[in-house]
N, C-alpha and C positions, 0 to 999 in steps of 0.2 A: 500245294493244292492249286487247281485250276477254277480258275472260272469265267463262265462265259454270261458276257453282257447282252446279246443280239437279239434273243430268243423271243417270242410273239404269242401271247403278250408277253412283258418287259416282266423278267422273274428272276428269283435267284438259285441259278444251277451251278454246281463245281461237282470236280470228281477230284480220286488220288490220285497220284503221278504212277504210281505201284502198288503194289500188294502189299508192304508195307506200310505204306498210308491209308492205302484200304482199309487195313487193321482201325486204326484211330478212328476212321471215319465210320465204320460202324460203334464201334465205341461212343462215342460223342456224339452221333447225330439226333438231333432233334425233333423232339416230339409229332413235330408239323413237317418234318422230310420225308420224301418219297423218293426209294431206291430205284434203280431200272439196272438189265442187266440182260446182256445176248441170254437165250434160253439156250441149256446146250450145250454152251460154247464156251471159251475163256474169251471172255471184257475188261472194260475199263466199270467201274462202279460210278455209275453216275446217279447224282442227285440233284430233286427238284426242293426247293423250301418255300413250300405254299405262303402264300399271302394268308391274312385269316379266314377271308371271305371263301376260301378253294377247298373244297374236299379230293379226298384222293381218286376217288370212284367216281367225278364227275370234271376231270382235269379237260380245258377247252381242245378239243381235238388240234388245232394248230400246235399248241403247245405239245402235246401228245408229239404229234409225229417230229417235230423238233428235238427232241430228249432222242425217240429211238432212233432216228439218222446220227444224232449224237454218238449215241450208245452204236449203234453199228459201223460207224467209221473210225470205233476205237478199241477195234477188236481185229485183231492180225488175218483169221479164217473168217471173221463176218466180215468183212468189210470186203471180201474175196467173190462172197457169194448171193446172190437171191432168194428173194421170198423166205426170209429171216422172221423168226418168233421173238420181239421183246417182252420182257418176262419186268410187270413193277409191282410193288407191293409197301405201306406203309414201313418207315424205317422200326418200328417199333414191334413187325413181325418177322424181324431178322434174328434166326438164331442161330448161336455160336457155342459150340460145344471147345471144350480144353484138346479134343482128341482131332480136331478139324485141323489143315493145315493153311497156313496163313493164305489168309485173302478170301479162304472159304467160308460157307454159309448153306444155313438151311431156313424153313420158316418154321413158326411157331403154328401154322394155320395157313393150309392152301387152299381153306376158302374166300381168305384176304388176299390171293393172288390172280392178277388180271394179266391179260397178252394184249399187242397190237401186232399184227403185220407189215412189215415193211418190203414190199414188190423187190425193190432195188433202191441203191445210192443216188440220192439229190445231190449232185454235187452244187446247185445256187445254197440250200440249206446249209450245208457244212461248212463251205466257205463263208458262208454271213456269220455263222457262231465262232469259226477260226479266227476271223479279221479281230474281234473281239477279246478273245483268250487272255487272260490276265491270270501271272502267277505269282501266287500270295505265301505268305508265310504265317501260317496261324496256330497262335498260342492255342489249342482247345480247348481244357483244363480252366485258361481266363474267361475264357468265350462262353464256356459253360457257368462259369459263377457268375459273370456279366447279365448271361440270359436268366438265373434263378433269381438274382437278385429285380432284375426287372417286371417279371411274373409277379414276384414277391410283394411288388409296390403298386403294381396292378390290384391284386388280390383285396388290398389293405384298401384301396381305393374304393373299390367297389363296394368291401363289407362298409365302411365309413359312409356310403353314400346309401347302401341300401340302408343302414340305420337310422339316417337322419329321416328318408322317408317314412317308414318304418314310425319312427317318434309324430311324424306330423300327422298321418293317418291315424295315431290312436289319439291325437287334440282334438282331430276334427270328429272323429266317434265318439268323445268326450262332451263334444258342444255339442253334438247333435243328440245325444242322451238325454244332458240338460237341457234344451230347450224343448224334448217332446215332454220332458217330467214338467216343467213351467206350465205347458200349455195344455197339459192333463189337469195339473193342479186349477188353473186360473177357468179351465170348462165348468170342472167341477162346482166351486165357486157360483157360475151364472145358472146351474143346474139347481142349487139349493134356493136359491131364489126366486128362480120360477115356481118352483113347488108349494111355496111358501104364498103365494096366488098377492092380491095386492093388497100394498098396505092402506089401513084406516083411516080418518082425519079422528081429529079427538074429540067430535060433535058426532060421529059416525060412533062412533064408542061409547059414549053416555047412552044414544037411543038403545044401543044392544042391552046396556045393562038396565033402562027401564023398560 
């Protein structure tokens, strides 16, 4: 698998070497990757792996056209020609039927598919992502229990955290119940008192009763 370091802002893109890694990489890509791919045409399958902050529908134009210069210099007849359609869409609306033949694809929903235009080849762009190019060898299968295992501890975090709040919000609705029922009870109190108008002395009392 490829990957390239350069990109603007600073992200993590790789592609396959081939159509059989292609394979895997549809397979295994993650929830938060974004495909790109000549429209049209035969490509390279390249992918972006958003930060968390990144949606796919609102990826920084820089980076944008960095992917499809990408994608267009890795494609035999695009990289030939002009005014090129890249075709991206979440990895998660790639679909792969048994009867497709390797490397191929369709989506689930091409209202989750977006285009950019690409005029022509930047060659400063291409070469900044080439100089970069690093070829890896990745376990995915590991990479993938690695990722659910970490989600998984995220998850557990979160529920633990929303709980403990969760517990202190209902102490503090607790003390605040009791201190309105105190200060209902102790009004009350000074209300029967007043009613009761003032009290006697016990020479005030004898005159009453002669």
């Amino acid at each position: 698998m490829r990957r390239y370091l350069a990109t603007k802002p600073p992200s993590t893109v790789y592609m396959g070497r081939d159509k059989h890694e292609n394979e895997e990489l549809i397979k295994y890509a993650w929830p938060q990757d974004v495909w790109f791919h000549v429209d049209k045409l035969s490509s390279a399958h390249v992918y972006l792996r958003m930060p968390d902050e990144m949606t796919w529908d609102a990826i920084p134009e820089a980076l944008l056209i960095d992917l499809a210069q990408l994608v267009k210099a890795n494609s035999i007849e695009g990289n030939k020609k002009d005014n090129l359609t890249i075709i991206y869409t979440p990895a998660d609306n790639l679909k792969k039927t048994g009867d497709m033949a390797v490397g191929q694809v369709s989506f689930h929903s091409d209202k989750r598919v977006k285009r950019v235009h690409i005029a022509k080849r930047e060659n400063p762009i291409v070469n900044r992502l080439n100089k970069t190019k690093v070829e890896t060898e990745v376990n995915h299968e590991q990479e993938r229990v690695d990722r659910l295992k970490k989600e998984a501890a995220i998850r557990r975090s979160a529920a633990a955290e929303k709980k403990k709040a969760d517990l202190e919000l209902a102490r503090q609705r607790e003390a605040e119940k009791a201190a309105r029922s105190y200060d209902s009870l102790f009004n009350g109190a000074e209300d029967e008192e007043e009613d009761e108008g003032p009290r006697k002395s016990g020479r005030e009392l004898e005159d009453d009763f002669m």
